[in-house]
C-alpha positions in Angstrom: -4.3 40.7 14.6 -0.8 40.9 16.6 0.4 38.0 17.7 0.6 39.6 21.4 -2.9 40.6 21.7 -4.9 39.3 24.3 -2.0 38.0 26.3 -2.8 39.7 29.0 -6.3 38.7 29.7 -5.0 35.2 29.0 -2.2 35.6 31.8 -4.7 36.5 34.3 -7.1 33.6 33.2 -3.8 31.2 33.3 -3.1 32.5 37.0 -6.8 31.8 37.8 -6.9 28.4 36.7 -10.0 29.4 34.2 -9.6 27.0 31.4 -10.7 27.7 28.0 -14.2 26.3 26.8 -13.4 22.5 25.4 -10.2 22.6 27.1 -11.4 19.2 29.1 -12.7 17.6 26.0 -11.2 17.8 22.6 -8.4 20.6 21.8 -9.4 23.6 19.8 -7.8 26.3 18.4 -8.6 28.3 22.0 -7.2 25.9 23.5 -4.1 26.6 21.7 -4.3 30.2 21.8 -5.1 29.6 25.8 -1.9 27.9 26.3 0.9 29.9 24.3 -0.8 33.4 25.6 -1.9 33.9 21.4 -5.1 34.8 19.6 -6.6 32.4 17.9 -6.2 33.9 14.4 -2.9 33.9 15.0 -2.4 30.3 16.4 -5.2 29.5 12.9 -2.4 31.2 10.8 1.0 29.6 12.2 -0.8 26.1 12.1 -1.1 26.3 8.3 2.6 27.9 8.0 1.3 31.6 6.7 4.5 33.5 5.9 3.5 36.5 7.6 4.0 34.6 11.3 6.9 34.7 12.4 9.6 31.1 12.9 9.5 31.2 16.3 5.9 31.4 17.1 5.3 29.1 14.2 7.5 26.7 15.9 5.7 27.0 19.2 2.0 27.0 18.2 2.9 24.0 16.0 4.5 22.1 19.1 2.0 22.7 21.4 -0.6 21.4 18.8 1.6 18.3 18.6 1.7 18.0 22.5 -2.0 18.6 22.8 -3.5 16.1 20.3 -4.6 18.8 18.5 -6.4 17.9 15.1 -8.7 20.0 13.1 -12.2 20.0 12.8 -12.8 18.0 9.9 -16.2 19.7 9.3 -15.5 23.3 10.0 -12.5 22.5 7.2 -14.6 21.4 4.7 -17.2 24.3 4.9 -14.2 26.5 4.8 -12.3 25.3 1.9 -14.4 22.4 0.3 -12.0 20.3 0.9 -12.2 16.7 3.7 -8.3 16.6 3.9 -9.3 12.5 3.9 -7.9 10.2 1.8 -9.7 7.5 1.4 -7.8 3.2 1.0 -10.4 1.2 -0.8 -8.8 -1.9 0.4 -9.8 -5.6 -0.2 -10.3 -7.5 3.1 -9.4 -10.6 2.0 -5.9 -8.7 0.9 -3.0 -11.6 1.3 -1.5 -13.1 4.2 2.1 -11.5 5.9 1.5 -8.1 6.6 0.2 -6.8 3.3 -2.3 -4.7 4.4 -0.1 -3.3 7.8 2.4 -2.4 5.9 0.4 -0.8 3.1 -1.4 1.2 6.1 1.7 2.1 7.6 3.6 3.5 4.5 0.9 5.6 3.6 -0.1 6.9 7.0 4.1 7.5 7.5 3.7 10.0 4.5 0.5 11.2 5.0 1.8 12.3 8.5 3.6 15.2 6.8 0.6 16.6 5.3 -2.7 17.7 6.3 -4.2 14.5 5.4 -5.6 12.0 7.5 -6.4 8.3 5.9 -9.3 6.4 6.1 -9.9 2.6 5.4 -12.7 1.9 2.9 -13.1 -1.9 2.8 -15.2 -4.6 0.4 -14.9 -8.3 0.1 -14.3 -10.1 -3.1 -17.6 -11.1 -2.9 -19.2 -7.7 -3.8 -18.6 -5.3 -6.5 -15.3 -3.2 -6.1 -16.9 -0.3 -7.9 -19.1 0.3 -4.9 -16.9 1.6 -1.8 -15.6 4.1 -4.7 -19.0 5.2 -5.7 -20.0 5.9 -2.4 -16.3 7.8 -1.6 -17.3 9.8 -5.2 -21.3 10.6 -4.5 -21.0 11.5 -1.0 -17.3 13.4 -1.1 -16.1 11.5 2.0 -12.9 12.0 0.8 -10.4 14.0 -1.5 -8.6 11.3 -3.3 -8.5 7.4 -3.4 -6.2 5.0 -3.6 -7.2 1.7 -5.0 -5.1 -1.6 -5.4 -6.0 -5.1 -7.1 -5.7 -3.1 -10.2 -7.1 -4.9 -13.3 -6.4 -4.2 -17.1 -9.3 -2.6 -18.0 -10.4 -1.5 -14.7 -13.9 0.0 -14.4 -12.8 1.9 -10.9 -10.2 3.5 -12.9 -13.2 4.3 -15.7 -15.3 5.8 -13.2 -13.0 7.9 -11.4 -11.7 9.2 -14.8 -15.2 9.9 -15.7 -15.7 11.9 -12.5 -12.6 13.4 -12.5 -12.0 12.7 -9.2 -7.9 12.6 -7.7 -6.9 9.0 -7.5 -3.9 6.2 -7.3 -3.8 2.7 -8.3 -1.2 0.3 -7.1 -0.9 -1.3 -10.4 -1.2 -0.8 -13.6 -4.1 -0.5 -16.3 -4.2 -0.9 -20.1 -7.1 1.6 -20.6 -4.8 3.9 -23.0 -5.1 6.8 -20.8 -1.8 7.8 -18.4 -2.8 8.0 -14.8 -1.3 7.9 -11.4 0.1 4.3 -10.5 2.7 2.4 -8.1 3.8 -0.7 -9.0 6.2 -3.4 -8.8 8.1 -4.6 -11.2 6.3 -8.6 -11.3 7.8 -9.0 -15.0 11.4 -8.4 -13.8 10.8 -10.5 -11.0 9.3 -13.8 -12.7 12.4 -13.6 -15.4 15.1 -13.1 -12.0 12.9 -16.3 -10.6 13.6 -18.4 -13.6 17.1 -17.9 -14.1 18.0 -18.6 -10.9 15.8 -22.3 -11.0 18.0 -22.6 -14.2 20.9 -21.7 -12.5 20.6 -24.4 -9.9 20.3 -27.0 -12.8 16.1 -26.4 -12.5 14.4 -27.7 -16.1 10.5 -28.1 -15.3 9.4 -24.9 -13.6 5.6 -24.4 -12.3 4.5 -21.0 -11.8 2.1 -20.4 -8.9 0.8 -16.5 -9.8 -2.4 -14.3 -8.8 -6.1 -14.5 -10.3 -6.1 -14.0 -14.4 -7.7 -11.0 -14.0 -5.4 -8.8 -11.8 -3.1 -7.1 -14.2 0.4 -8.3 -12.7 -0.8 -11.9 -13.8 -0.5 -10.7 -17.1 3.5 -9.0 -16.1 4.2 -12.3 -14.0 3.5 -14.7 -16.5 4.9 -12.7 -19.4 8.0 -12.7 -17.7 8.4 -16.4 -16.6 7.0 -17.5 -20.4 10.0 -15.5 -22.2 12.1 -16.0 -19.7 11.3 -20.0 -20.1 11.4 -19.7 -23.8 14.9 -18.3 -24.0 16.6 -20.8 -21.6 14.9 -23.7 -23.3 13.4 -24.8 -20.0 9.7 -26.4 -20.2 6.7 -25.4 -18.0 4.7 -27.7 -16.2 1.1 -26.5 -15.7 0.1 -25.2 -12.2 -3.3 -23.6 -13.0 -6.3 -25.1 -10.8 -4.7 -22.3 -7.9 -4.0 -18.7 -7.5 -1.6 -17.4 -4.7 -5.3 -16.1 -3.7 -6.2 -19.5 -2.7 -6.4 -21.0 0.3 -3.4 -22.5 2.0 -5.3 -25.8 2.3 -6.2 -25.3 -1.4 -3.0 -25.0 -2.3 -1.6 -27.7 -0.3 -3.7 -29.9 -1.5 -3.3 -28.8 -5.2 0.6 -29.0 -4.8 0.5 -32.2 -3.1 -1.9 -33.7 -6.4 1.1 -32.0 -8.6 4.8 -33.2 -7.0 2.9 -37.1 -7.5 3.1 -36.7 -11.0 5.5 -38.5 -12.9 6.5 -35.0 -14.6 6.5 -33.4 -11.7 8.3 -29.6 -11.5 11.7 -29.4 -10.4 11.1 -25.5 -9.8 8.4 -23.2 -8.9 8.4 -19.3 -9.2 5.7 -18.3 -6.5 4.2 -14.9 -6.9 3.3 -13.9 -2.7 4.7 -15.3 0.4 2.2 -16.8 1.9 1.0 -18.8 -0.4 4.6 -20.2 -0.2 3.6 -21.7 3.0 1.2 -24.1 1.5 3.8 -24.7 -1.5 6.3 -26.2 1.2 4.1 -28.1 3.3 2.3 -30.0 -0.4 6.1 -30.6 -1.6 6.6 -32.6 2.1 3.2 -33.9 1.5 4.7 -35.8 -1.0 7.8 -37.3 0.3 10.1 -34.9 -1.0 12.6 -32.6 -0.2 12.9 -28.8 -0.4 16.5 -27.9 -2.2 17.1 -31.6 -3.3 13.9 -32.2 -4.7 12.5 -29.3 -5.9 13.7 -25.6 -5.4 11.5 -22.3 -5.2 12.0 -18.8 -5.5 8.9 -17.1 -3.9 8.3 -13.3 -3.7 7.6 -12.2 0.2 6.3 -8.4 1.6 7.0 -10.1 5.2 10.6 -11.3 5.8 9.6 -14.5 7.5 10.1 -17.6 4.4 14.1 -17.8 5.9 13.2 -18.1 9.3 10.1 -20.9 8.2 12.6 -22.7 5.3 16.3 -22.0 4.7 16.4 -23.7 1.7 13.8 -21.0 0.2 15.1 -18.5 -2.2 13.1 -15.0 -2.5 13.0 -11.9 -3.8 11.6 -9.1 -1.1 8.4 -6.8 -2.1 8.7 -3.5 0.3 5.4 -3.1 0.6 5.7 0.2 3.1 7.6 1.6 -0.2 4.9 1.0 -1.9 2.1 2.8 0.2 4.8 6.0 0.9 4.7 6.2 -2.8 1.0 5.8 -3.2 0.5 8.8 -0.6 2.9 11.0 -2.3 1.1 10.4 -5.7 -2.1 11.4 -4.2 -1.2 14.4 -2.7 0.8 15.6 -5.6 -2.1 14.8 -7.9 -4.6 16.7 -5.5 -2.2 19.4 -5.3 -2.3 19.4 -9.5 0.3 17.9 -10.8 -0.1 16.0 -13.8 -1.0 12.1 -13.8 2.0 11.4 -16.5 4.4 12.5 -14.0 3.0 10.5 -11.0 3.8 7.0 -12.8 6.3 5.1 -10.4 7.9 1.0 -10.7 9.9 -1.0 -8.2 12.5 -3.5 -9.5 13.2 -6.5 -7.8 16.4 -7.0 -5.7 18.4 -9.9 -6.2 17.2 -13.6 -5.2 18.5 -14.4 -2.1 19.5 -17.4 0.1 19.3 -17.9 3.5 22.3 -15.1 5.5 22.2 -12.9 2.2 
């Protein structure tokens, strides 16, 4: 169809004031075509960039979408092309304190908002079976890829959605022996930049306060402080009745029971931010001081430890990173590119101290 037909009969609508069915309620692709004096098939083909439309209409049909609210009909697209352009964040709703979960959101909706994909939140609580919000995504095709996090070493998500062969992420890693697609930070790195910085600042008995034993980066966390520990000479002081998935009144109360000890840590490496919180306030439970007493270096996705302690030293998570690189993964993977080559790690910066 030529991009100029119809724009007659749509000038002398326009002058009328007759406004395209659905123009008062949701946009549509007439509403479009209604508006930049265009047939529909031709607005259809300059939304999805077809080569044979021309820059300068492209340009226009796609700003006027973008003016108009325009989205497409999720429905009609998926009779069309099989496809739900959805992508689908099994998320955890107990996820940790500081932002985690915002910023997750907004890095992958920032990427996502380049493609034709929109994203979804799929929650469960720890108290149910993670397999089941990605069941229900598979069985009922509610979405075109998933991206899962609290990634476990021999993850039965991960099993599944092999198994189905269905396009999906995981922020973490696995050790099922099969490459996939993954984003992760780099938690071994981090624990071994924690504990020579304790040592640094003349730090002896270190504490490590890490996530549950059965997320994988426990396993990279530990590893790291443990041979890190064992190549200094420095000895570890037990610090397992919490997680940093405990309450912060659990925590306190834990740390609190641990600084009373006669062997008390002189250092802790603490694996999230908030949990960091509830490290402090136990240590001035006690009696004692933060950077005379004891000193931690505490890993934080929200920069807000400085501005609670100065005296704390961390090592920043970016967490928006993270979920741009999750989306990209997706999309790439969807698109068919191969798992192996969708395989990404974020180091650690530096510790840092308070102005740094």
């Amino acid at each position: 169809m030529d991009e100029h037909s119809d724009t007659g009969a749509k000038e002398i609508n326009r002058g009328r004031g007759i406004v395209p069915e659905a123009q008062s309620g949701r946009p549509t692709l007439k509403t479009i075509a209604f508006m930049t004096g265009l047939g529909v098939t031709t607005v259809s083909r300059a939304l999805k960039d077809a080569p044979e439309i021309g820059e300068e209409t492209r340009r226009r049909v796609q700003l006027v979408a973008r003016q108009v609210g325009y989205r497409p009909n999720r429905a009609g697209v998926r009779l069309r092309t099989g496809k739900t352009n959805v992508i689908s964040l099994v998320l955890n709703t107990d996820e940790q304190i500081g932002g985690f979960v915002s910023d997750m959101i907004y890095g992958i909706s920032e990427q996502l908002a380049q493609t034709p994909y929109h994203l979804i939140v799929t929650p469960y609580s720890r108290n149910n079976d993670p397999l089941e919000p990605v069941r229900y995504v598979v069985e009922t095709g509610s979405a075109d890829g998933v991206i899962i996090s609290r990634t476990e070493p021999d993850d039965k998500r991960v099993h599944y959605l092999l198994e189905h062969g269905f396009p999906f992420v995981t922020h973490g890693r696995t050790e099922i022996g099969v490459e996939h697609a993954s984003h992760d930070f780099d938690n071994y790195a981090f624990a071994r930049e924690g504990v020579r910085k304790l040592a640094e600042l003349g730090r002896r008995r270190l504490a490590l306060l890490g996530p549950p034993s059965a997320l994988s980066y426990h396993h990279h966390m530990r590893n790291g402080f443990l041979d890190t520990m064992s190549e200094i000479g420095l000895a570890e002081v037990p610090f397992n009745a919490v997680t940093v998935d405990h309450s912060i009144e659990q925590i306190r109360a834990r740390t609190l029971q641990m600084m009373q000890r006669p062997n008390r840590p002189d250092g802790i490496v603490s694996g999230a931010g908030g949990a960091t919180f509830a490290l402090v306030a136990g240590i001035e439970d006690a009696g004692l001081r933060l950077g005379r007493d004891v000193d931690i270096v505490s890993k934080q996705s929200a920069r807000l430890l400085h501005l609670f302690r100065p005296e704390l030293h961390v090592v920043n998570e970016d967490i928006r990173h993270a979920g741009r690189e999750l989306a990209r993964s997706i999309v790439a993977l969807i698109a068919g590119a191969p798992a192996a080559s969708l395989r990404s790690l974020s180091q650690p910066g530096p510790v840092l101290a308070r102005g740094e």
